[in-house]
C-alpha positions in Angstrom: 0.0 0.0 0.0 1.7 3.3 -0.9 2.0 5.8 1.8 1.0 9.2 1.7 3.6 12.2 0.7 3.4 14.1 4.3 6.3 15.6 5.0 6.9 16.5 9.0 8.6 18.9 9.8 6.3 20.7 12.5 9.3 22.2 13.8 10.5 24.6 10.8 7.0 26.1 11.1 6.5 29.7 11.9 3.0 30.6 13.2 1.6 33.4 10.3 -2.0 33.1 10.4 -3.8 33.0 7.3 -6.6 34.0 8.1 -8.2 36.4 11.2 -10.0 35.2 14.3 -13.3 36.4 14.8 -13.4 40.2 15.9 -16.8 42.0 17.7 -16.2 45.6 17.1 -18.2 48.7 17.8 -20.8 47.9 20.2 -23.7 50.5 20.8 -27.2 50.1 23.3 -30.5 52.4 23.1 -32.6 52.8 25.4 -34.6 49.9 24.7 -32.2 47.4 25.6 -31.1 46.6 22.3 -27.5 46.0 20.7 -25.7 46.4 17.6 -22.8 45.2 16.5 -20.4 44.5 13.9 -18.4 41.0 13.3 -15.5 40.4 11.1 -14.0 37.0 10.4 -11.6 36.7 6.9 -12.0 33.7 4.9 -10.5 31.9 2.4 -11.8 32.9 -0.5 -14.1 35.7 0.0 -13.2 39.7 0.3 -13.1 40.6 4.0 -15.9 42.2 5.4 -17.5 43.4 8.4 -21.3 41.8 9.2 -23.4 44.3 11.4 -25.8 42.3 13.8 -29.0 43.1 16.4 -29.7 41.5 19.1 -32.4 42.4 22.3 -31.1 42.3 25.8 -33.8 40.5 28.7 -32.1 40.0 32.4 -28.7 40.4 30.5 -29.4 38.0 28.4 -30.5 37.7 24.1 -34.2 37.2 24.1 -33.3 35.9 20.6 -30.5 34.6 18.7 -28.4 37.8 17.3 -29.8 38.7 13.9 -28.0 40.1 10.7 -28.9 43.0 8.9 -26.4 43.0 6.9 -26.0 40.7 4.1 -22.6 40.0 2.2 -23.1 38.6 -1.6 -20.6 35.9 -1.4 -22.9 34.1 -3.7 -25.9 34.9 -5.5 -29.0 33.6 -7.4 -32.3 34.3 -9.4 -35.1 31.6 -8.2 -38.7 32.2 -9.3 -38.7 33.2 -12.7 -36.7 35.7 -11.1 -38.7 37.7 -9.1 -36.5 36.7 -5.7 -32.7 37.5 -5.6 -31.1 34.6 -3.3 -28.1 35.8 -1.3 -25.7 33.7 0.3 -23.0 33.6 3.0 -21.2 32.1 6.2 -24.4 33.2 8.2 -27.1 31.4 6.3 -29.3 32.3 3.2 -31.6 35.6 2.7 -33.9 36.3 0.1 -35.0 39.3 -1.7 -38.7 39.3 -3.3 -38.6 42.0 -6.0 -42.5 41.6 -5.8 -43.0 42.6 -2.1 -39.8 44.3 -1.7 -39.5 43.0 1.3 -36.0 40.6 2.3 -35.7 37.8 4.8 -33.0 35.2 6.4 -34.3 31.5 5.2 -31.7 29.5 7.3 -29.4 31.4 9.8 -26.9 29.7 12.2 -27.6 30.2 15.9 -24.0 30.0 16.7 -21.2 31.6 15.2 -19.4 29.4 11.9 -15.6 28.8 13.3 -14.1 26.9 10.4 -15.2 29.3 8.0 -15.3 27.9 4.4 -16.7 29.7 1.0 -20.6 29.4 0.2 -20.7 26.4 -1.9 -22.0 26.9 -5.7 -25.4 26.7 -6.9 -26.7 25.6 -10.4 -30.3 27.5 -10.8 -32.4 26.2 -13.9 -32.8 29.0 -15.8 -36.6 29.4 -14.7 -35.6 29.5 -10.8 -37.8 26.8 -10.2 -35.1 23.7 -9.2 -31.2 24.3 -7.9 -29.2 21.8 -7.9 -25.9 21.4 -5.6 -23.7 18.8 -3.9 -24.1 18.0 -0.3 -21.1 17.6 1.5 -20.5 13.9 3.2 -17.0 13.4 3.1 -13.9 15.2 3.2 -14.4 16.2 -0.4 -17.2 13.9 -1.6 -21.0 14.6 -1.6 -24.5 14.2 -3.1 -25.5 15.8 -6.0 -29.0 17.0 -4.9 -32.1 18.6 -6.9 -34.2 20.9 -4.9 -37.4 22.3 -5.8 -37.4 25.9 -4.8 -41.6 26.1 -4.1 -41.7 22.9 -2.4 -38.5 23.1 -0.7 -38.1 19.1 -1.7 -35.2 17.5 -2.5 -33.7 14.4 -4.1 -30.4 13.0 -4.3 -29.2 12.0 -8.1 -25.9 10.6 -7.9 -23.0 10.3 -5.5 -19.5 13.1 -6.3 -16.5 11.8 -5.3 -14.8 15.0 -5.9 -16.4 18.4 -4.5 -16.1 21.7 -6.1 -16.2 25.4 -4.8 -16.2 27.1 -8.3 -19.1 25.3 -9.9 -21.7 22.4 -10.0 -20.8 19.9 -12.6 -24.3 20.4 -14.5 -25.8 21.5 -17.3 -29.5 22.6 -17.7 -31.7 23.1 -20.8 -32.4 26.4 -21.7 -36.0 25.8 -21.0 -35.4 23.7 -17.3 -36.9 20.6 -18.2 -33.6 18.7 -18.7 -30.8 18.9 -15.9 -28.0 16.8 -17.3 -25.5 15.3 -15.2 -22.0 13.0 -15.0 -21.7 9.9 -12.8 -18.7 7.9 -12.9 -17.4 8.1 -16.3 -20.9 8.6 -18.0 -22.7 11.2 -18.9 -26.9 11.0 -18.1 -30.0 13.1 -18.5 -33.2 13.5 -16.0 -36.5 15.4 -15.9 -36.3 17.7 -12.6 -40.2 17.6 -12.3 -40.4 13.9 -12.9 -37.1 12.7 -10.4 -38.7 14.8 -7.6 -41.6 13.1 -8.1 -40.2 9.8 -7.9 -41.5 8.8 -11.4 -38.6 9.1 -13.1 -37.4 6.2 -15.1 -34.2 4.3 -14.2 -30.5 5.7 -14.5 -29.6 3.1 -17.2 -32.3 4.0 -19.1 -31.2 8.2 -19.2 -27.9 7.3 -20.2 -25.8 9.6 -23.3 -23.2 8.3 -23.5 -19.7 8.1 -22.0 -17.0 10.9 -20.9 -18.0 13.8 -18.4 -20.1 16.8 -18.0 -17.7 18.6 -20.6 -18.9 15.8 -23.4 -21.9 17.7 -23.7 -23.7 21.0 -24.4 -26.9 22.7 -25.0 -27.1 24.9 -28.5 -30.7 25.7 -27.6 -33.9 24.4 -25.7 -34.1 21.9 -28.9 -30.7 20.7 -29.5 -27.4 19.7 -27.5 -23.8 18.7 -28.5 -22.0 16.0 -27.4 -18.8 14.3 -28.5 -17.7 11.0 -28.2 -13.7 10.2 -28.3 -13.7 12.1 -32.3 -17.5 12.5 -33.2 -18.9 15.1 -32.9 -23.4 14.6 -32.5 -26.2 16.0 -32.5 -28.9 15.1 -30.3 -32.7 16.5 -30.6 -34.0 16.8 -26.9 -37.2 15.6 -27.6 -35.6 12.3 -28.4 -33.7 12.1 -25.5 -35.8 9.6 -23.7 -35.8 7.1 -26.6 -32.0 7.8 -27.3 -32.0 6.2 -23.2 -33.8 3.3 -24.1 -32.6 1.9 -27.3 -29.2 3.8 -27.7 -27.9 0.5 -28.4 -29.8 0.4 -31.5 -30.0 3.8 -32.5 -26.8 5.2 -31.9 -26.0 8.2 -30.0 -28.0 10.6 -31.8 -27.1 12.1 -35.9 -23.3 12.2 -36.2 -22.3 15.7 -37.8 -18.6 15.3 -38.4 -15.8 13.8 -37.0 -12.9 16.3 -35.0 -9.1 15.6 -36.2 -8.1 14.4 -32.4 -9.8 12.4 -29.7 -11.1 14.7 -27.2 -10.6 14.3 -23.5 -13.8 15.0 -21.3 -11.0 15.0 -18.5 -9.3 17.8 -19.6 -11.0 19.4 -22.7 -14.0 21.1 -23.1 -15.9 22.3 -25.9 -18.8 25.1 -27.2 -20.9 24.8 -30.2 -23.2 27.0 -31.9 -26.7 26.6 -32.5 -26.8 24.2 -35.3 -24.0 22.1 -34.0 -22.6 22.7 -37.2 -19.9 24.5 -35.8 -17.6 24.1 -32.7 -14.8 25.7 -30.6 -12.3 23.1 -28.8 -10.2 23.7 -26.0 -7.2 21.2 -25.4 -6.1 21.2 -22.0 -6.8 25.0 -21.9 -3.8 24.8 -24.4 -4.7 24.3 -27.9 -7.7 25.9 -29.0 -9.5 25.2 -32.6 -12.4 26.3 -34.4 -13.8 23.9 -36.7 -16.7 23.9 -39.0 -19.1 21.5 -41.2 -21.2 21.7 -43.8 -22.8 18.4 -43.9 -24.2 15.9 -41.9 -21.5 12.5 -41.9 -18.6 11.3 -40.5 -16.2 13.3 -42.8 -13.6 15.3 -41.1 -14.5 18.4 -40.2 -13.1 22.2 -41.7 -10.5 23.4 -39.2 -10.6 27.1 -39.9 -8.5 28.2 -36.6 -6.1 26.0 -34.2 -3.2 27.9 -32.3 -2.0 26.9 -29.0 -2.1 29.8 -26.3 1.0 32.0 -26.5 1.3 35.1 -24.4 5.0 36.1 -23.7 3.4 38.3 -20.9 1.2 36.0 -18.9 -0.1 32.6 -18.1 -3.6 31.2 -19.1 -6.0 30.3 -15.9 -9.5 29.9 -17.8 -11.3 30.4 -21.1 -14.7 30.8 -22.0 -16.4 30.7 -25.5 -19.8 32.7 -26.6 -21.1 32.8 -29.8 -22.4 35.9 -31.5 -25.6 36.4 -33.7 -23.8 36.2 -36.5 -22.1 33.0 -35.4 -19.1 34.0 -35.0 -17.5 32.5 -32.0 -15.4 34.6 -29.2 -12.9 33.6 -27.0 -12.7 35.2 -23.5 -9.4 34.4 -21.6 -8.4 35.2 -18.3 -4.5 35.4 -17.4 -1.8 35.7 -15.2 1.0 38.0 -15.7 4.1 37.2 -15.5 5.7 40.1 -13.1 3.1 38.9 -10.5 0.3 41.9 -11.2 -3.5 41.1 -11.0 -4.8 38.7 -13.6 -6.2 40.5 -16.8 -8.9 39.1 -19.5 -8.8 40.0 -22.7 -10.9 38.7 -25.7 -10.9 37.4 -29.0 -13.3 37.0 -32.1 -11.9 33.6 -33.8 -12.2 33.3 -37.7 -9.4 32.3 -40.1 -7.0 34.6 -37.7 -7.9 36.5 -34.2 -8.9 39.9 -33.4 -8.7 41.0 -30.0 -11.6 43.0 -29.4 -10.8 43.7 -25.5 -8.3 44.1 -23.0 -9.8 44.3 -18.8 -7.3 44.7 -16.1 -8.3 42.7 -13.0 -11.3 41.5 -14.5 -14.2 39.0 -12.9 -15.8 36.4 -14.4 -18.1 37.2 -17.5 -21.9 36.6 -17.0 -23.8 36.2 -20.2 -27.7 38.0 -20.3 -30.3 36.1 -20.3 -31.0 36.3 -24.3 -27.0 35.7 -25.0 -27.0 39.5 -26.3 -24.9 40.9 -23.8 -22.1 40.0 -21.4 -21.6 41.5 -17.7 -18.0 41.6 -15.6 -16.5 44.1 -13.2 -13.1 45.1 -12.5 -12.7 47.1 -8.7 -15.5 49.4 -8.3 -16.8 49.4 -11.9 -19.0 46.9 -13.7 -19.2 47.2 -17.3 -21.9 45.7 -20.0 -20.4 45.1 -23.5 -22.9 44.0 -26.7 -21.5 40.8 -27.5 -22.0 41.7 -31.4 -19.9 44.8 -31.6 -18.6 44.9 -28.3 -19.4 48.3 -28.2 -19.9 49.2 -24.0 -23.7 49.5 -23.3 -23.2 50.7 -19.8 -21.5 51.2 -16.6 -22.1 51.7 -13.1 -19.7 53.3 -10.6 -19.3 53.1 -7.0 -18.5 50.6 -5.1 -16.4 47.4 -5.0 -17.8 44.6 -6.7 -17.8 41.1 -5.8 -20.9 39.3 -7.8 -23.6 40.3 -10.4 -26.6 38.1 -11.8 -28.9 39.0 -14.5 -32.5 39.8 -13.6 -33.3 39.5 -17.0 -32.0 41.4 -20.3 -32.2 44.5 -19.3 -31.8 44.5 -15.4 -28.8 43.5 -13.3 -28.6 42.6 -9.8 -25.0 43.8 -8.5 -23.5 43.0 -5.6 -20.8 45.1 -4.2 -18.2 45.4 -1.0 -21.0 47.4 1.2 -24.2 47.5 -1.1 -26.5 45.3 -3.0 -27.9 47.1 -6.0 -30.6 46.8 -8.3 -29.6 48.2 -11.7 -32.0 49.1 -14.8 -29.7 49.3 -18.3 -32.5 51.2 -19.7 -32.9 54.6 -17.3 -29.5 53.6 -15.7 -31.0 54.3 -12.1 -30.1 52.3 -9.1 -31.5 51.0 -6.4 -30.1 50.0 -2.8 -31.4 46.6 -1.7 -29.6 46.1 1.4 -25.7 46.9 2.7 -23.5 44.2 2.3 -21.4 45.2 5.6 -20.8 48.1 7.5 -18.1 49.3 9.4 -20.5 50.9 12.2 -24.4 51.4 12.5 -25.9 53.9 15.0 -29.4 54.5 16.7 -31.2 57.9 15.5 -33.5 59.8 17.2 -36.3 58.5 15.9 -34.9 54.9 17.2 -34.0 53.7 14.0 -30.9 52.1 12.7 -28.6 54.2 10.7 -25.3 53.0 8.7 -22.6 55.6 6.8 -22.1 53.8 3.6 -20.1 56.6 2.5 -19.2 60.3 3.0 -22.9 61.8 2.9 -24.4 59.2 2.1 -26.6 57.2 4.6 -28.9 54.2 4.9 -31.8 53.4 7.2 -33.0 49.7 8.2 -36.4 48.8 8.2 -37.2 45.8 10.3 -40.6 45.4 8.5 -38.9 45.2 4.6 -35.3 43.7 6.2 -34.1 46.3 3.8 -32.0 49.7 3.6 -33.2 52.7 2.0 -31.0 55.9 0.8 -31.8 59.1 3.2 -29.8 62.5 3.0 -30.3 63.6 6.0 -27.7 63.8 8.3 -29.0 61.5 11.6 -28.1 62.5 15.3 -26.8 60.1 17.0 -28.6 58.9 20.5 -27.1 55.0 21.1 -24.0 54.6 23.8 -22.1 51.9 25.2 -24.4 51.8 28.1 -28.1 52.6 29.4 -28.9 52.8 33.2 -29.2 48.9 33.0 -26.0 48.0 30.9 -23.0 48.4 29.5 -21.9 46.6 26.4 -18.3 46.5 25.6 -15.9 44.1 24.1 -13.2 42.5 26.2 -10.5 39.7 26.3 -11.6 35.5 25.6 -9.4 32.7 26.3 -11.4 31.5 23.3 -7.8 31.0 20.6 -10.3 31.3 17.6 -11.6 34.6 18.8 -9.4 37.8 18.9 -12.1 39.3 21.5 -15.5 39.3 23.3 -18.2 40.9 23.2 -19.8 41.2 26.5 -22.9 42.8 28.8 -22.7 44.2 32.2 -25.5 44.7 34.1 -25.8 47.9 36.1 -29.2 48.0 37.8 -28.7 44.8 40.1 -26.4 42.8 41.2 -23.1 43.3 39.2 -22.8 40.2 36.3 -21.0 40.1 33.5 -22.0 37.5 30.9 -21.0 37.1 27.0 -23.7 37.7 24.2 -22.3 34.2 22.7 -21.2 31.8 24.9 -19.1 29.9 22.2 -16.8 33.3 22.2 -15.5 32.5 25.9 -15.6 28.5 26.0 -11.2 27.6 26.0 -10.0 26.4 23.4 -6.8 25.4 21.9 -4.7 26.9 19.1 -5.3 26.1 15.5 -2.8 23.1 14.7 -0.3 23.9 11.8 -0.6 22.6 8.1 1.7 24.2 5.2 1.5 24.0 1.3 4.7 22.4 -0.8 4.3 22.7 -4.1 7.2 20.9 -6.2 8.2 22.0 -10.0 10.0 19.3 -11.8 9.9 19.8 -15.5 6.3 21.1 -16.4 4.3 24.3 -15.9 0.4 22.5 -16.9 -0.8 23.5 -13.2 0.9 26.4 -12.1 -1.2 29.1 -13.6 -4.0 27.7 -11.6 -2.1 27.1 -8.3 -0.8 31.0 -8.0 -4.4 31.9 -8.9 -6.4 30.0 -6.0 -3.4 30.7 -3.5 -4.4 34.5 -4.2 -8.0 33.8 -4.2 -7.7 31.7 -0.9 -4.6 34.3 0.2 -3.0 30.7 1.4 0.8 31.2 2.1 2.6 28.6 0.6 6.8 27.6 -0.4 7.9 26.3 -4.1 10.5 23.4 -4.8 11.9 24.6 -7.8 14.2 21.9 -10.1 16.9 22.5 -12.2 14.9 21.3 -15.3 11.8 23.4 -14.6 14.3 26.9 -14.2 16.1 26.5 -17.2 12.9 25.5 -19.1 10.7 27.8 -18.0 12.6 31.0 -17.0 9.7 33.5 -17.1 7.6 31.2 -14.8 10.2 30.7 -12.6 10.1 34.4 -12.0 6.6 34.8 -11.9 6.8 32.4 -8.8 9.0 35.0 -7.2 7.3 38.4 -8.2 4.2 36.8 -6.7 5.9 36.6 -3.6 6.3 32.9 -2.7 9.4 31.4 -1.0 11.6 29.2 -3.3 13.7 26.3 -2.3 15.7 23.5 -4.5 14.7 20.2 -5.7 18.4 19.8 -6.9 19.8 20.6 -10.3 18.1 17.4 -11.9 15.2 15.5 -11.8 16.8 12.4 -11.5 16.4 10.1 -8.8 19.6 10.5 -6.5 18.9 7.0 -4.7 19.1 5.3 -8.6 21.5 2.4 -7.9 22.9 3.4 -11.9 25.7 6.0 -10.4 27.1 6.5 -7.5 26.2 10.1 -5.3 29.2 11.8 -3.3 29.5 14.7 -1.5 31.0 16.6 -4.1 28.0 15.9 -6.7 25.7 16.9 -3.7 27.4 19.9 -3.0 28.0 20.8 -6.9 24.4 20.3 -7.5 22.7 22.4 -4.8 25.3 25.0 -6.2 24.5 24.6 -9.5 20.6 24.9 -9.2 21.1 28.2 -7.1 23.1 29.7 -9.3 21.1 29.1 -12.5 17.6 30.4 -9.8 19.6 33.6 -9.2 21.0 34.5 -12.9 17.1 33.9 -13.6 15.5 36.0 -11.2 18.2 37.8 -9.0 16.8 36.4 -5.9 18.2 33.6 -4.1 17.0 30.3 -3.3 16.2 30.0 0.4 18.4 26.8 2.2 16.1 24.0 2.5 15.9 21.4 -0.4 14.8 18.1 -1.0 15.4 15.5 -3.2 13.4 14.7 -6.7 10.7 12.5 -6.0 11.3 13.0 -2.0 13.5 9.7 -2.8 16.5 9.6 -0.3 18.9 8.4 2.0 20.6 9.9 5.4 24.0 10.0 3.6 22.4 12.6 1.2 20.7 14.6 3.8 23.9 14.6 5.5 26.1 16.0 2.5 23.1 18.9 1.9 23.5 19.6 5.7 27.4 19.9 5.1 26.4 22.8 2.2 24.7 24.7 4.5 21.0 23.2 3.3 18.2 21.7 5.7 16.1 18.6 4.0 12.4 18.7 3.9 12.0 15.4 5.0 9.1 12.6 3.9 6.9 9.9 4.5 7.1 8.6 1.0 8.3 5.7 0.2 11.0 5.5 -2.8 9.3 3.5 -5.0 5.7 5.4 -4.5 6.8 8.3 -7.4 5.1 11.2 -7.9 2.0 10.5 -5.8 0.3 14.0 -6.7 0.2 12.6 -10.6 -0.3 9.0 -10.3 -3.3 8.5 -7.3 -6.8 9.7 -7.9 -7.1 13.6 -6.0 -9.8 12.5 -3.4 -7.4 10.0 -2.3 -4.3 12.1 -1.8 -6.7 15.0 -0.1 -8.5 11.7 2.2 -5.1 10.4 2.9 -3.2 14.3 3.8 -5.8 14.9 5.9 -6.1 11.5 7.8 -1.9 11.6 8.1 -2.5 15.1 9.8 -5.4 14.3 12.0 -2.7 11.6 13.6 0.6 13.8 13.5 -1.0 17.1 14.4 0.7 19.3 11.3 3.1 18.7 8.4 3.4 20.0 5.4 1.2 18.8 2.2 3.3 18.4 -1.0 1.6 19.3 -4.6 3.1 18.4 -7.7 3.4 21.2 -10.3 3.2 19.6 -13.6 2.9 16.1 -15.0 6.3 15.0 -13.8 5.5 11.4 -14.5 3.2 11.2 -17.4 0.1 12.1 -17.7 -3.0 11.9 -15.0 -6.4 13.3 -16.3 -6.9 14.3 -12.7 -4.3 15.9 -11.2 -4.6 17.5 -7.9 -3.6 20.9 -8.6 -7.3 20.8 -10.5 -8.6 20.7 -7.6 -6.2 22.7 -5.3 -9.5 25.0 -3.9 -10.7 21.4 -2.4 -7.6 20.6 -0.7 -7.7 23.8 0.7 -11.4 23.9 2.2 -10.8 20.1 3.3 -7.9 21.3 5.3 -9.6 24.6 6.5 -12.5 22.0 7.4 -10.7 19.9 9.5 -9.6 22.9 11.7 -6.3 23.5 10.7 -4.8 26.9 10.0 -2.2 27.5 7.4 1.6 28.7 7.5 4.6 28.7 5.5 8.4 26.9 5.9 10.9 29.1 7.5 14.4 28.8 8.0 15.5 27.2 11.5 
């Protein structure tokens, strides 16, 4: 049984937090007995903010559970033919009905969330009638769930081995009457309606065909794609049902061409336009072709574009496809530069050659309108709507940071920013505040109502019977303090280690108590246990664009093994390691395997080696390696560490064995994050090594894919995350 790469090495770590403790901050009590609040908690993942709450005192105690009024977009949704905005965060869901105006808190936690992880993502059918999402069970498995949204119902549809925190792995029909799904190497189809039911028909008999959720997609309510190894097919969604049944008889639906490659549904993906005569291919978000047919067989198809990605300038993270009116296809990519600045889109219109049509600086991800006409992203405080024909801007809005937008429909967008929720008409190009997202402070007027600077001038009032906050110009007066004639509220030291403070009540009026609003904030508890990131670079880059980008996103420290073969192939990388501000250390000059019985290793070549590897990391980025190192493939012997020691280098020591490999590209990801986190739970720390590339052929599921679920697993199992520092 292979054992699982954990290096320990608790010693060498230096406690850097990242991420805050849980922080109660400007208390204030009216006359009334009642309290607000603010609490602030970072979290991997989401854009810190502050969470203002209310909460009515009784005999120095809440009558209620504290309530928030605040409520931060970390994700949002359309449900209801979208009439009600859903908003989601650490502290439960609220919705917003835009027919009542009125918004309220569907689930809300009675106690404070500790092990803070990011809202999980929701698929909505595009009515808002059904979501669909996984249910966690496992460290990063779950259930893939339907849920009606009017009859709050739900059913399970298949078992995920792997988790996700950046989407659901579904498609649904432009119409919502077919969700389509994967489940273990096959791709099926099911009625939403009919499955919740309980009178759907039988898995085997909903079956496509084989690959994953990336073999197929939906040109229209009447047609989807889908491609088999190199055929490419056409399937009429009123057929579906007797494609199930007697695909072995039928086929797979009208064959419309065959592609010049096999496509992988591991690593590919693929967009077509509405007659499926036409199709963009992406190859391991490397190679990306456009390819055309004019008629229905089994003939190769046209390629009229393939090019690889080449940007001397940056790194590729993602790419997305949309296809124009005129059915033209563009290409939206999002990159990382190379001198560590914030990742940039820009976008292409594909034909014979490329046009870029747009450059964004620090841009979010593009959301499509409703009718496919127009395409929504921000970057900072501006969002920006571009016609997707001419991409000529049809409008932009000003003011605060944003974090998330969905489409109320094709003329209305729902934006949500760092301190306000917005409602905004493309049409007149007025807006209108929802509700805050945070607030530093919130006072009581003197009319007893709640009061929150969003900015200079500008303030907003709560209204307990709408759960919203309205605009008012007038300046308020401020009446609340930190204490009536029966209490005092303040915040005050915990023994609590995952709270930086307190917030407690003193009672005045009787006897003299002092008790904590939440308990939880004063219970003893222990320090977080350590856990840092490794991430090893033999001779491939295929996952480092995406590692540097969810280490930002997640703002998880982390150190880099750098090998001789990976500087002097990839110079430009290796310095965009370093400008993005990661520690470096040596994985020797070569990735050979130093315990190879074919030669024999002596000081000298030790020494020599660990010279040679620094030198060629400081003529490439003028920065020097830092002196820990270990050996290619972690495969080693106490002779070696011994001649490193003598150079002046301390080995990153392992449990892998010698003839285990490169774990990271040869076991399946939930078994490497299942087996990390079991080896910690016994240890008590270590340090989780990642490979960077394919270092020993090829593995369709890497784990850098899924470097945000090691991350939340980790987070999840209460562990708090550091870096490697020198002794």
């Amino acid at each position: 049984m292979k054992k699982t790469a954990l290096i320990l090495m608790a010693a060498l770590f230096t406690a850097i937090p990242a991420f805050a403790k849980i922080s109660f901050g400007t208390p204030s009590i009216n006359e009334n007995d009642e309290v607000l609040f603010t609490i602030k908690q970072d979290t991997a993942g989401v854009n810190p903010y502050k969470t203002l709450f209310y909460v009515q005192l009784k005999d120095g105690n809440p009558v209620k559970a504290p309530v928030p009024l605040t409520v931060y977009p970390e994700q949002m949704e359309l449900l209801d033919n979208n009439t009600i905005l859903q908003i989601r965060n650490r502290y439960g869901t609220a919705r917003y009905s835009a027919l009542t105006e009125k918004l309220t808190w569907t689930s809300a936690s009675d106690i404070l969330p500790v092990n803070v992880l990011p809202a999980c993502p929701y698929s909505v059918s595009p009515d808002g009638k059904y979501i669909c999402r996984v249910e966690k069970t496992g460290i990063c498995s779950g259930s893939l769930v339907v849920q009606s949204v009017t009859y709050n119902n739900s059913v399970v549809v298949c078992h995920v081995p792997l988790n996700s925190y950046e989407d659901v792995a579904v498609k649904w029909s432009p119409d919502s009457s077919i969700l389509l799904y994967e489940n273990q190497g096959t791709v099926y189809f099911c009625n939403p309606d009919a499955i919740l039911r309980g009178v759907e028909i039988d898995e085997k008999y909903r079956k496509i065909g084989r690959g994953t959720i990336n073999s197929v997609c939906w040109t229209s309510s009447k047609y989807l794609a889908y491609i088999d190894d190199c055929i490419l097919y056409k399937i009429n969604s009123k057929e579906l049902y007797t494609l199930g049944l007697y695909s072995g008889i039928i086929g797979q639906g009208t064959p419309m061409g065959r592609l010049p490659f096999s496509f992988d549904p591991c690593t590919d993906y693929f967009s077509s336009n509405g007659e499926v005569n036409g199709i963009v291919v992406a190859q391991n978000n490397k190679l990306f072709t456009y390819l055309r047919t004019d008629t229905v067989s089994l003939d190769y198809m046209d390629v009229v574009y393939s090019r690889p990605y080449t940007d001397s300038k940056a790194s590729l993270v993602k790419s997305y496809v949309f296809w124009t009116d005129l059915d033209t296809p563009v290409l939206w990519q999002e990159k990382l530069p190379y001198d560590g600045s914030a990742e940039k889109a820009a976008v292409y219109k594909l034909d014979v050659k490329t046009t870029r049509v747009l450059e964004i600086q620090d841009s979010g991800r593009p959301q499509l309108s409703p009718d496919g006409s127009k395409v929504a992203f921000y970057s900072g405080s501006t969002i920006y709507v571009y016609d997707i024909n001419t991409w000529q801007r049809v409008a932009q809005l000003d003011g605060d940071y944003v974090v998330s937008c969905v489409w109320a429909n094709r003329n209305v967008l729902y934006v949500g920013g760092a301190k306000t929720i917005r409602k905004w008409s493309l049409i007149s190009g007025a807006t209108e505040t929802i509700t805050l997202s945070s607030a530093e402070k919130a006072i009581w007027d003197e009319n007893g109502s709640i009061v929150s600077q969003v900015k200079e001038g500008t303030f907003n009032k709560y209204s307990f019977d709408r759960g919203t906050w309205k605009v008012q110009t007038a300046e308020p007066i401020s009446t609340g303090t930190t204490q009536n004639g029966r209490y005092r509220v303040f915040t005050g030291t915990t023994s609590n280690a995952q709270f930086e403070n307190a917030l407690y009540v003193r009672i005045l009026n009787r006897k003299a108590v002092t008790k904590a609003v939440f308990q939880q904030s004063v219970q003893k508890s222990n320090p977080s246990k350590k856990v840092a990131l490794v991430f090893d670079a033999y001779d491939n880059t295929d996952g480092l664009s995406r590692i540097l980008s969810a280490l930002k996103r997640y703002n998880v420290p982390a150190t880099f093994f750098l090998n001789g073969e990976f500087i002097r192939r990839f110079p430009e990388e290796t310095k965009q390691i370093v400008a993005s501000g990661y520690n470096c250390g040596s994985m020797f000059f070569s990735s050979a395997e130093l315990t190879d019985d074919s030669f024999v290793i002596d000081e000298d070549f030790i020494r020599r080696g660990l010279a040679r590897n620094e030198d060629e990391f400081f003529l490439t980025t003028k920065n020097e390696l830092s002196l820990y190192w270990h050996a290619p493939y972690y495969s080693v012997t106490p002779q070696l560490i011994e001649y490193g020691q003598k150079a002046g280098y301390t080995y990153v020591n392992s449990l892998q064995s010698v003839n285990d490999g490169d774990l990271n590209t040869i076991e399946k990801p939930e078994t490497l994050i299942q087996n990390y986190c079991n080896t910690i739970k016994k240890t008590g720390s270590g340090i989780v090594p990642v490979a960077v590339g394919h270092s020993l052929g090829k593995n369709n599921q890497p784990l850098y894919n899924n470097l945000d679920l090691l991350i939340c697993a980790l987070l999840d199992s209460g562990y708090e995350f550091t870096t490697v520092e020198e002794l």
